[in-house]
C-alpha positions as CSV (number, residue, x, y, z in Angstrom):
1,X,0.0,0.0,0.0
2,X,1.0,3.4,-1.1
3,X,1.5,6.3,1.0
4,X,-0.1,9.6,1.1
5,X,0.9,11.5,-2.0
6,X,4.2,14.0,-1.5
7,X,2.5,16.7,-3.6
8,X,-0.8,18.3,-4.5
9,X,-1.6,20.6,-7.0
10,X,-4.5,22.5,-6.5
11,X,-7.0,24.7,-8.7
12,X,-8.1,27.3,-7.6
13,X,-7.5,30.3,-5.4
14,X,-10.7,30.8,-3.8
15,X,-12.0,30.2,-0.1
16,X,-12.4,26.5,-1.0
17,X,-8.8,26.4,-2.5
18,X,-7.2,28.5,0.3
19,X,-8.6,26.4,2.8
20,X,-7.6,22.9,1.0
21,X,-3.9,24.0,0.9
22,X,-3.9,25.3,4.4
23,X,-4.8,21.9,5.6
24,X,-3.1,19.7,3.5
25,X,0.0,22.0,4.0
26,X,-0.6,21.4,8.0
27,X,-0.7,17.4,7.2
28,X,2.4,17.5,5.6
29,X,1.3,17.1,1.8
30,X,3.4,19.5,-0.1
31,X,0.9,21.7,-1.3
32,X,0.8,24.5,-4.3
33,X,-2.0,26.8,-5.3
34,X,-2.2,28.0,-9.4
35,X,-5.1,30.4,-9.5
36,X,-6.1,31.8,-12.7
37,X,-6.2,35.7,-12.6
38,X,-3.2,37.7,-12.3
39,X,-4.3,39.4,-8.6
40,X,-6.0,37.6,-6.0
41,X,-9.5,39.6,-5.2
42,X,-12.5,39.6,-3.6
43,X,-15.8,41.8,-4.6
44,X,-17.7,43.4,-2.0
45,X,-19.5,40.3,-0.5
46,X,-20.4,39.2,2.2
47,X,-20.6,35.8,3.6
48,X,-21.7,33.8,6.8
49,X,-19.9,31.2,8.1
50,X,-21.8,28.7,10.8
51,X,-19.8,26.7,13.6
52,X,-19.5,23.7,11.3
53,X,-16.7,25.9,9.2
54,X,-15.8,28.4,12.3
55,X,-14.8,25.1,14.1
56,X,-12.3,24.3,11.3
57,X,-10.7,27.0,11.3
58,X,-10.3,27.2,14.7
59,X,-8.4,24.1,14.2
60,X,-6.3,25.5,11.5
61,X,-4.9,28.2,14.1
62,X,-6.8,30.9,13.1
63,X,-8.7,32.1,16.1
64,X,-6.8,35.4,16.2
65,X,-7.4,36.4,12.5
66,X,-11.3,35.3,12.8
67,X,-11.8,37.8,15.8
68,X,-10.0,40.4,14.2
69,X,-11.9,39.9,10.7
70,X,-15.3,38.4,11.3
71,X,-18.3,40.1,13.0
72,X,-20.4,38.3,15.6
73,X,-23.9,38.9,15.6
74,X,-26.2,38.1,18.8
75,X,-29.2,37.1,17.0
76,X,-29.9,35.9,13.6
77,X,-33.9,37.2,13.7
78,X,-36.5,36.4,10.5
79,X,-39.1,39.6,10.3
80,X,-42.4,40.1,8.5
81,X,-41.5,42.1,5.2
82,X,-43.7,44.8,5.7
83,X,-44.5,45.9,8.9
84,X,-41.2,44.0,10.8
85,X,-42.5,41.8,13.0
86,X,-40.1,39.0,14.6
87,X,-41.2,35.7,13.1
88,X,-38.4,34.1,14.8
89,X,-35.5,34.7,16.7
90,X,-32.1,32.2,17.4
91,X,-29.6,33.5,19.6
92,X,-26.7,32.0,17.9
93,X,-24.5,34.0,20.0
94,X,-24.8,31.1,22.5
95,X,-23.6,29.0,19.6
96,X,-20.1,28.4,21.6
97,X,-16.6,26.1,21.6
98,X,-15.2,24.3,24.4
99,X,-13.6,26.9,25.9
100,X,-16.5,29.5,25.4
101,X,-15.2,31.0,21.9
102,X,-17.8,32.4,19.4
103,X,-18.8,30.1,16.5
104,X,-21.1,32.2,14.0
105,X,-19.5,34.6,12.3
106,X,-20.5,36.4,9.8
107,X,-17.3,38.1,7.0
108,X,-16.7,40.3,4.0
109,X,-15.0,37.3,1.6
110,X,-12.0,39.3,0.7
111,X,-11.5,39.7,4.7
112,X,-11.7,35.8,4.7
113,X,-9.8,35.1,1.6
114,X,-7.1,37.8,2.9
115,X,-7.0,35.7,6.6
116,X,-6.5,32.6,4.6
117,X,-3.7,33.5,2.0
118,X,-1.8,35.3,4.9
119,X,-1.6,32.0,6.8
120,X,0.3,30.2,3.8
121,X,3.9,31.1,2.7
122,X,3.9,33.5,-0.4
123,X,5.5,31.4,-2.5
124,X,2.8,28.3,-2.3
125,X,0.3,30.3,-4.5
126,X,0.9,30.7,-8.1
127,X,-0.9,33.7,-10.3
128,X,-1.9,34.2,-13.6
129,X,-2.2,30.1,-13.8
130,X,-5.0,29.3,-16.0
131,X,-5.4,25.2,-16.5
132,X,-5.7,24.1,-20.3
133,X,-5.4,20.5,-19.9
134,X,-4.1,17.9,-17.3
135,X,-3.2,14.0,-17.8
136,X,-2.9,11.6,-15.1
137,X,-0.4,8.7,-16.0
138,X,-1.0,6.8,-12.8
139,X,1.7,8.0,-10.9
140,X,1.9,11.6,-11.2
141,X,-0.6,14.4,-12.7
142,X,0.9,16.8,-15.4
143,X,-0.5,19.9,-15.3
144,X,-0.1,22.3,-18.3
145,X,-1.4,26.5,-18.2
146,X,-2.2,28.8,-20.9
147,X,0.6,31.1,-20.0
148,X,3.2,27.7,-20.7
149,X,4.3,27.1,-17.9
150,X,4.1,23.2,-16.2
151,X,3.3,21.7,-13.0
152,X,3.3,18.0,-12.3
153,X,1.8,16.5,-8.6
154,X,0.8,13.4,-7.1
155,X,-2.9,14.7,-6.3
156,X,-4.9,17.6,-7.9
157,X,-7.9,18.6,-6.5
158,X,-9.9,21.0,-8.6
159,X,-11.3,23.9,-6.4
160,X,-12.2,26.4,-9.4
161,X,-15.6,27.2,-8.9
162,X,-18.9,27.0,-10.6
163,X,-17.5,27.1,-13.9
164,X,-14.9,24.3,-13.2
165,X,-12.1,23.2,-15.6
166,X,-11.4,20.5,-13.9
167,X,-14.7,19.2,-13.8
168,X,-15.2,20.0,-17.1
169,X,-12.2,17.4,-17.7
170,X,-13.0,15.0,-15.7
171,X,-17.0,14.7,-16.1
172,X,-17.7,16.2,-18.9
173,X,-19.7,19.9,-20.1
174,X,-22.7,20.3,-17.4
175,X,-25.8,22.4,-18.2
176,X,-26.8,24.4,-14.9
177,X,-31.0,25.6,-14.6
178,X,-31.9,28.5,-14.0
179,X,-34.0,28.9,-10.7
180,X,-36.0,31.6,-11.1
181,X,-34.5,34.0,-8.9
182,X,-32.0,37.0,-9.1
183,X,-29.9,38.0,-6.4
184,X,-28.7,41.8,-5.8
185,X,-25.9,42.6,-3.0
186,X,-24.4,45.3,-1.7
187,X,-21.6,46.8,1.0
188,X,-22.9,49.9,3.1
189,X,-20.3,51.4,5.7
190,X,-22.1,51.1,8.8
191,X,-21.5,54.7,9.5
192,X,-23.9,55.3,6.6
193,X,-26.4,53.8,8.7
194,X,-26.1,55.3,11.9
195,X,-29.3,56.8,11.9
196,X,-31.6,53.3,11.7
197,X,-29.7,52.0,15.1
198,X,-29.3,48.7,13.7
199,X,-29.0,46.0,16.5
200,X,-25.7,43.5,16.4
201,X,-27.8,41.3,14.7
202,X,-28.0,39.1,11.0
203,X,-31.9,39.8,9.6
204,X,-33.3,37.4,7.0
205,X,-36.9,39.3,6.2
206,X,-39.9,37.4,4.3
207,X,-41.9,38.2,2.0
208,X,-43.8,37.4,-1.4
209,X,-41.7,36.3,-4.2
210,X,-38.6,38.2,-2.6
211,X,-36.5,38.1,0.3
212,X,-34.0,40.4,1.9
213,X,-30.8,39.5,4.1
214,X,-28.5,41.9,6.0
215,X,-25.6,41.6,8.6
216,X,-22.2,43.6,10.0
217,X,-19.2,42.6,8.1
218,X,-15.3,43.4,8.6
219,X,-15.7,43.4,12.3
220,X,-18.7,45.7,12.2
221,X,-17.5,48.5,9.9
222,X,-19.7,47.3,6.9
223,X,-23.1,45.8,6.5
224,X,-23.9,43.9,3.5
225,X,-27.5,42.8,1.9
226,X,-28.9,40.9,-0.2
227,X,-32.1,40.7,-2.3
228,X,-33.5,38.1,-3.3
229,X,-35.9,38.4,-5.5
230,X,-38.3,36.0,-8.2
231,X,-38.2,36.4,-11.9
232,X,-38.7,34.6,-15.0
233,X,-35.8,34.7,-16.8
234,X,-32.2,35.2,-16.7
235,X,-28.8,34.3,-19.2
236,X,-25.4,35.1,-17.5
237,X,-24.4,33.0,-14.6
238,X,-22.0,35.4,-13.0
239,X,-21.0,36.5,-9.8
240,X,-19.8,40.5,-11.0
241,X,-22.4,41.8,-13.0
242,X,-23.0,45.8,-11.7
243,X,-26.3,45.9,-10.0
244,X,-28.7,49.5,-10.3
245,X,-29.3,50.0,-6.6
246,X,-32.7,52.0,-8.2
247,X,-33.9,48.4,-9.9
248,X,-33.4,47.1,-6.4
249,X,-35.0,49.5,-4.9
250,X,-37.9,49.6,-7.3
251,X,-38.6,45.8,-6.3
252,X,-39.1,46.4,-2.7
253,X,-41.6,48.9,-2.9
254,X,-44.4,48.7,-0.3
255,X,-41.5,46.9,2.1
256,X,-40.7,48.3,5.7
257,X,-38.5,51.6,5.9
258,X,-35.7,49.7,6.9
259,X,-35.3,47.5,4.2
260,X,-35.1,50.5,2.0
261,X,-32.9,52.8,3.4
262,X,-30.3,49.9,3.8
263,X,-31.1,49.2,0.1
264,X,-31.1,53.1,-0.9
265,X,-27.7,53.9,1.1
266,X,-25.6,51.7,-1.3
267,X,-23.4,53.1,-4.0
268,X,-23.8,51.8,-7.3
269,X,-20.2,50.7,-7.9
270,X,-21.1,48.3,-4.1
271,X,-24.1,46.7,-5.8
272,X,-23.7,43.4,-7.8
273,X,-26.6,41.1,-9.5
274,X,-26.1,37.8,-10.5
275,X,-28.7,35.2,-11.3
276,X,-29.0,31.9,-9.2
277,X,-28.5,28.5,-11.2
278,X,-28.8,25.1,-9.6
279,X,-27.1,21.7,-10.3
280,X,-28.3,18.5,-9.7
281,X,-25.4,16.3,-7.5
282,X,-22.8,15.2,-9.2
283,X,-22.7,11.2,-9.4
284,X,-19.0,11.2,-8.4
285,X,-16.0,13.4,-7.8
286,X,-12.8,11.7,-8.4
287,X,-11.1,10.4,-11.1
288,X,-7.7,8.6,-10.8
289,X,-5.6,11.3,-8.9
290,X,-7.8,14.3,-9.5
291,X,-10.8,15.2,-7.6
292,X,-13.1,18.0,-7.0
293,X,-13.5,20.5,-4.1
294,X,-15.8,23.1,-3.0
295,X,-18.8,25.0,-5.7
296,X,-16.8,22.8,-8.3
297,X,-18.8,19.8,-7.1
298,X,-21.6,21.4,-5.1
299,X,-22.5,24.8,-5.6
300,X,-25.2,25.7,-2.9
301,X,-28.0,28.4,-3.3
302,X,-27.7,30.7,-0.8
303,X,-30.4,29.9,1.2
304,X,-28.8,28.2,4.1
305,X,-25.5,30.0,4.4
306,X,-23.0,26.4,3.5
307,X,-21.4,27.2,0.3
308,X,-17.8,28.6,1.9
309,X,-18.6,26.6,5.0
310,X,-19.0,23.3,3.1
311,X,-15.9,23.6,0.7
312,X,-14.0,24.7,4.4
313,X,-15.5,21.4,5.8
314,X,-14.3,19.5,2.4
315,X,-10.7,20.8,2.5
316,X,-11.0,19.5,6.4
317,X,-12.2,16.1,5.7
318,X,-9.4,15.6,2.5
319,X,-6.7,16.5,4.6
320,X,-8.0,14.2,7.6
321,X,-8.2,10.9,4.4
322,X,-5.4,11.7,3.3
323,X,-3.5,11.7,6.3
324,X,-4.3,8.3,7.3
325,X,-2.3,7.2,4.1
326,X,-3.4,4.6,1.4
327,X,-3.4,4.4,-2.5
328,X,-4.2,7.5,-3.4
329,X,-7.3,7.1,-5.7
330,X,-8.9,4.7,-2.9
331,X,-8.4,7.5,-0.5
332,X,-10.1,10.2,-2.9
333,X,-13.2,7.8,-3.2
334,X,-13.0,7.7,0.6
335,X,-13.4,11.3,0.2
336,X,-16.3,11.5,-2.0
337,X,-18.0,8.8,-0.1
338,X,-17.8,10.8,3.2
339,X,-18.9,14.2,1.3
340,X,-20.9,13.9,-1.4
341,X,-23.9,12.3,0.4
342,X,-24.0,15.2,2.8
343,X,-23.3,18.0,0.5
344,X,-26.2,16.6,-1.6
345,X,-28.5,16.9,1.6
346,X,-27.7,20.4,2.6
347,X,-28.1,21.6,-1.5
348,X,-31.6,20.2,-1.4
349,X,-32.5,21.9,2.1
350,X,-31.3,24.7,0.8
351,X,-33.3,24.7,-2.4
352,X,-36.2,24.1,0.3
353,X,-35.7,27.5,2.0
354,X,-36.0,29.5,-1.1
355,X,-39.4,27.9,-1.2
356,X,-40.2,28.8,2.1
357,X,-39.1,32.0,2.2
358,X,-41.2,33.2,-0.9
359,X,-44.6,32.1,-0.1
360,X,-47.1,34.8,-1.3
361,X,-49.6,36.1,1.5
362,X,-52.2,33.8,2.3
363,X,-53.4,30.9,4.4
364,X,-50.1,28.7,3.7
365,X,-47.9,32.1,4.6
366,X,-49.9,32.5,7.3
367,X,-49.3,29.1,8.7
368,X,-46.0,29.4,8.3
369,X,-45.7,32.3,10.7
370,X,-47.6,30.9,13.3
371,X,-45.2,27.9,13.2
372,X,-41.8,30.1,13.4
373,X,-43.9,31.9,16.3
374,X,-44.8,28.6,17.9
375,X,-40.7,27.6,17.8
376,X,-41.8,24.7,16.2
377,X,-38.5,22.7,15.5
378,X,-38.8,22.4,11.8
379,X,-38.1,26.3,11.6
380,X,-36.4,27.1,14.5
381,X,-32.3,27.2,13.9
382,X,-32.1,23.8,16.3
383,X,-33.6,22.3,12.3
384,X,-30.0,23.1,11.4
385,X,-28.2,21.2,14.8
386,X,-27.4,17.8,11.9
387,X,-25.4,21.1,9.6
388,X,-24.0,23.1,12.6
389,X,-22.7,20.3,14.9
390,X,-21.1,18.4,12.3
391,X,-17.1,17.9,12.9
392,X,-15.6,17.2,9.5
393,X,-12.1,16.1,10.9
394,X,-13.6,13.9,13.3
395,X,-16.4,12.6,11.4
396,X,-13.7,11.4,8.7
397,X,-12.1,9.1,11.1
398,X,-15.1,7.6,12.5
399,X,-17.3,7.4,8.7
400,X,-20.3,9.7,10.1
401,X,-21.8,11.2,7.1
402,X,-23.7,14.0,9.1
403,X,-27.4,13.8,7.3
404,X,-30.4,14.7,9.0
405,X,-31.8,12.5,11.2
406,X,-35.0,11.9,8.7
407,X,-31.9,10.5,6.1
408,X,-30.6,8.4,8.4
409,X,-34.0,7.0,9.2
410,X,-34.9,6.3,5.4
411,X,-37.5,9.5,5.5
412,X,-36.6,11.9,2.5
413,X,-35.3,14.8,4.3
């Protein structure tokens, strides 16, 4: 039996990517980034990552950075769209670690990404890297970029993002749908908002067709939003399309004050639109030596706040594999086996929530509210214990997959 593989090469210098090389890099895997564009940046957005990926990072030896980057809301409160009534309110500031440490977080991803690539040496992460083509011979992986240059590895894992390459290689061209909704975000300094008085809290408010998220970023000097909102049709998947904070704007009418002013205090060069498009799971990751990572596999719609955490909680579990040796492309499968059966459970609650938090006024919006009043479990935050609990490193060594109880049992979840 083989042991773990000397190097690994991987795509992609995103959250997902940064993360992966971090850990493998702490594990002992010689470990090198090639990211495509010539300057690593982020565009003004913001993120939240729950204890599941906090708890990783933790690990990683980065509780210093994540109190000096992240904000640390009290409350994560769901309000009636027009009038602002509390539907329901979790106090995840009593989400906590052993030793008492805060666990929800919420970040601007270029104060995340920043954190990250600080925490490698320089000279791991490669720019202006662009992947054309790769071939695996068994032994090693040669890599080969547009700008000519070579790379050869005994593990690539492909953590380039919704529009893979290496997925593309490995599996094939895939054909996204689009869902139906649009999503608009912006980055308000908080000092812009002074006047509303807003509470140290992350707001998620309902309403018909449309929802609206907000929360501090960058240790409370920023807030960002997003808007959520229905629509029939859309072309461009892309995550840096200029948004018109007035189209925005125009789309809440009728919502409460609040909503709007945070909405109407944005510049237009700090508002982005992008449209949502969903993928089915993928029936497997890994191929040989190569394997996938992060939105390349699983992109989530952002309706439950896992797409960072869950590519943190991949790069977590691969290193954990990897480290207990083993042919390499039996450990990857290990890998996939561990992941892909939970990454496919939080896509679909996620795709749930978008449901949920859409319903037009009426009888079936109206039981919904008197549920979230009522705490009943299905929509209090406890419904998301099976996401937030979860311990990727650990659960790698003892084969828990982390699914919802109603999975385990055999009930669709």
């Amino acid at each position: 039996m083989t042991r773990r593989p000397e190097s690994a090469a991987i795509i992609g210098g995103g959250i997902g990517g940064l993360a992966a090389a971090l850990a493998l890099l702490r594990a002992g895997v010689d470990v090198n980034v090639y990211e495509q564009v010539p300057t690593l940046r982020e565009v003004g957005a913001g993120i939240v990552l729950t204890p599941n990926a906090t708890r990783v990072l933790r690990g990683f030896g980065l509780g210093e950075g994540i109190e000096r980057w992240g904000a640390a809301p009290d409350i994560w409160r769901q309000r009636r769209w027009q009038d602002g009534r509390t539907l329901l309110l979790g106090r995840v500031s009593e989400m906590r670690g052993p030793s008492g440490e805060r666990l929800f977080y919420c970040w601007h991803r270029a104060d995340l990404s920043t954190m990250l690539r600080d925490a490698l040496p320089p000279e791991r992460v490669h720019l202006g890297h662009k992947l054309i083509s790769l071939k695996d011979d068994g032994r090693t992986v040669t890599l080969d970029f547009a700008n000519g240059a070579q790379a050869r590895a005994g593990l690539v894992i492909g953590a380039d993002g919704i529009h893979s390459t290496v997925r593309e290689i490995l599996l094939g061209p895939e054909r996204a749908q689009f869902t139906g909704c649009v999503a608009y975000r912006g980055l308000v300094p908080s000092e812009r908002l002074a006047h509303l008085d807003l509470p140290n809290e992350a707001q998620l408010w309902l309403g018909p067709s449309k929802h609206f998220v907000h929360y501090p970023v960058s240790a409370g000097r920023f807030v960002n939003f997003v808007c959520l909102i229905d629509r029939d049709g859309w072309t461009k998947e892309s995550w840096t399309e200029p948004g018109d904070p007035a189209d925005a704007l125009a789309a809440y009418d009728g919502w409460h004050e609040q909503v709007r002013a945070i909405i109407g205090a944005v510049e237009g060069r700090d508002m982005f639109v992008w449209g949502l498009f969903d993928r089915a799971p993928l029936p497997r990751w890994s191929v040989g030596r190569v394997t996938l990572l992060g939105d390349a596999c699983h992109p989530m719609l952002p309706f439950l706040a896992q797409g960072a955490a869950q590519a943190i909680e991949d790069a977590a579990t691969l290193a954990a594999v990897l480290g207990e040796g083993g042919d390499v492309a039996e450990t990857l499968k290990r890998y996939e086996a561990l992941r892909l059966p939970r990454t496919a459970a939080i896509q679909g609650t996620a795709r749930g929530n978008k449901l949920r938090n859409h319903l037009p006024d009426g009888p079936e919006q109206q039981a919904r509210d008197a549920a979230m009043a009522a705490g009943e479990a299905q929509w209090s935050i406890g419904a998301s214990d099976w996401v937030y609990h979860h311990d990727a490193a650990a659960a790698a060594r003892t084969g828990a997959l982390g699914l919802p109880a109603a999975s385990l049992s055999g009930t669709p979840a």
